[in-house]
SERO-4910 file (N, C-alpha, C, O; in steps of 0.05 Angstrom, whole numbers):
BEGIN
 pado doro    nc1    nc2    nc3   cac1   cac2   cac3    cc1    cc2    cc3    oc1    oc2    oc3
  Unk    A   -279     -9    249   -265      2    272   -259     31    267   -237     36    256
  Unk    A   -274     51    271   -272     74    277   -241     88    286   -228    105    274
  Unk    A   -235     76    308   -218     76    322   -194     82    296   -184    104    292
  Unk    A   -189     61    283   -170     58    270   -168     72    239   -147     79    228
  Unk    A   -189     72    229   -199     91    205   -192    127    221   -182    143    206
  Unk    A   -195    132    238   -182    157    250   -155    151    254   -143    169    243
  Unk    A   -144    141    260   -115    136    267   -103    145    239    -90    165    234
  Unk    A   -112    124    222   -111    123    182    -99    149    177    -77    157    170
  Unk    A   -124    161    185   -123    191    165   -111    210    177   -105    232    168
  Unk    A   -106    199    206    -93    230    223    -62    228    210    -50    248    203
  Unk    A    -52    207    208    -25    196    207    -29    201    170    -12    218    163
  Unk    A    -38    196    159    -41    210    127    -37    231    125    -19    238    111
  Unk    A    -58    252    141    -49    276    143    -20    293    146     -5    308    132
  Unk    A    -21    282    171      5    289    176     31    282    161     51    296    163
  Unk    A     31    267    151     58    261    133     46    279    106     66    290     97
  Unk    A     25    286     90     19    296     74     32    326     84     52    337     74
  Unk    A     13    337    111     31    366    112     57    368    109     68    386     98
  Unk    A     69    347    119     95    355    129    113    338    109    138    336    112
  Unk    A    100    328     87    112    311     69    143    298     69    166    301     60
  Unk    A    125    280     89    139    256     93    130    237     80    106    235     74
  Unk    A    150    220     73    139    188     67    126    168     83    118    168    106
  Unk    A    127    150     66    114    130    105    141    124    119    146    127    143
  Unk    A    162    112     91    182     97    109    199    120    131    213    115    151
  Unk    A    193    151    117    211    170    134    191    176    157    203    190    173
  Unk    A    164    170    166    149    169    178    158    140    199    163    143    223
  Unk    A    159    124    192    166     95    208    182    105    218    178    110    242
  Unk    A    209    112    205    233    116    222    233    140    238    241    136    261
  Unk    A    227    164    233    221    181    268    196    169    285    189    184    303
  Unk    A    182    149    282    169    139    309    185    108    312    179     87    324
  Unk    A    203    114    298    211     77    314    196     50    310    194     34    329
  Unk    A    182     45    278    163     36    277    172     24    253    191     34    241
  Unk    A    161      1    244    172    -18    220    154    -15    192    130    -14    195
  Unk    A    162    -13    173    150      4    153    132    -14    145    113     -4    134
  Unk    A    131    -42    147    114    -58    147     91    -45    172     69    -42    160
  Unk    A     88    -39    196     78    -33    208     57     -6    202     36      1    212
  Unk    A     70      4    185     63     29    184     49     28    158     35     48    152
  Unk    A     51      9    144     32      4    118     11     -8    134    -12     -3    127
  Unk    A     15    -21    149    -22    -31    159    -40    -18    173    -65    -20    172
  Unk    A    -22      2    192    -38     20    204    -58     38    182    -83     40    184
  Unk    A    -41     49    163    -43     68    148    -72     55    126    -92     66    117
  Unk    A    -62     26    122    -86      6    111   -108     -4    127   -127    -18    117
  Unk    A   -106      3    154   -122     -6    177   -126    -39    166   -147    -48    156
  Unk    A    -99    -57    170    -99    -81    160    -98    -94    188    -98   -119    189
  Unk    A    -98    -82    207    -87   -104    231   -101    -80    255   -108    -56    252
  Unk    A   -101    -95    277   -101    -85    305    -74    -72    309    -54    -85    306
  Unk    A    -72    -38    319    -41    -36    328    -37    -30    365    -53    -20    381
  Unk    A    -19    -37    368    -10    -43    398    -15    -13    403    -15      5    387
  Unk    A    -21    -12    435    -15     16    443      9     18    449     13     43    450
  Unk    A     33      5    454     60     24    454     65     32    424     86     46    422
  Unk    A     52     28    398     57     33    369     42     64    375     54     85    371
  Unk    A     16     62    383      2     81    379     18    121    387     19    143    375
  Unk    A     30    106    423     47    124    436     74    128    418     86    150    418
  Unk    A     80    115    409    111    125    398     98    152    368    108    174    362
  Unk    A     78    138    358     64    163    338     54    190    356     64    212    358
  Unk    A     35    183    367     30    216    386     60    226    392     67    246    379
  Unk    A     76    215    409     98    234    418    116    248    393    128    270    396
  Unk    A    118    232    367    126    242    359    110    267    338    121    288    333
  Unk    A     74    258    326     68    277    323     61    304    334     60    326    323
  Unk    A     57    296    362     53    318    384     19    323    389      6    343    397
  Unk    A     11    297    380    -22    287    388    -12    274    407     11    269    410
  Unk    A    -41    267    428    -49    250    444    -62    226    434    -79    225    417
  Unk    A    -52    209    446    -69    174    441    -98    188    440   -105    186    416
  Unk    A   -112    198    452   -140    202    446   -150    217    423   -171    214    410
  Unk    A   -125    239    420   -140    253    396   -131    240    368   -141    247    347
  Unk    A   -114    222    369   -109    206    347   -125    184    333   -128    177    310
  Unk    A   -139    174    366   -158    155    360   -191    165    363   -209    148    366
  Unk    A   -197    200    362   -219    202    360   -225    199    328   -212    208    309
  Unk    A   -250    184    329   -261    192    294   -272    225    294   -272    236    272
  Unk    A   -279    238    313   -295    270    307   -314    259    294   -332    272    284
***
């Protein structure tokens, strides 16, 4: 899943620049740190209201989050 291997690394990235953790990452998107280890593991399918609460807060769009480029 493409889809989600981009999601992976956009959300890697971004806590790398901005060095965050995951769990300080979970908690400004409202997201369960369990949740946020699987995304990050691409262990599961994630919901699109999961996906929206990450864009708004990184200030991506659902699409550019889920493009692979």
């Amino acid at each position: 899943m493409p889809e989600l291997e981009a999601l992976s690394k956009k959300i890697l990235k971004f806590r790398h620049e901005h060095r965050e953790s995951q769990l300080e990452f979970a908690e400004h998107c409202d997201i369960s740190h369990y949740t946020m280890s699987s995304i990050e593991n691409v262990a599961d399918d994630v919901k699109v209201s999961t996906v929206q609460k990450i864009a708004a807060y990184t200030g991506m769009t659902v699409s550019e989050l889920l493009d692979p480029e």
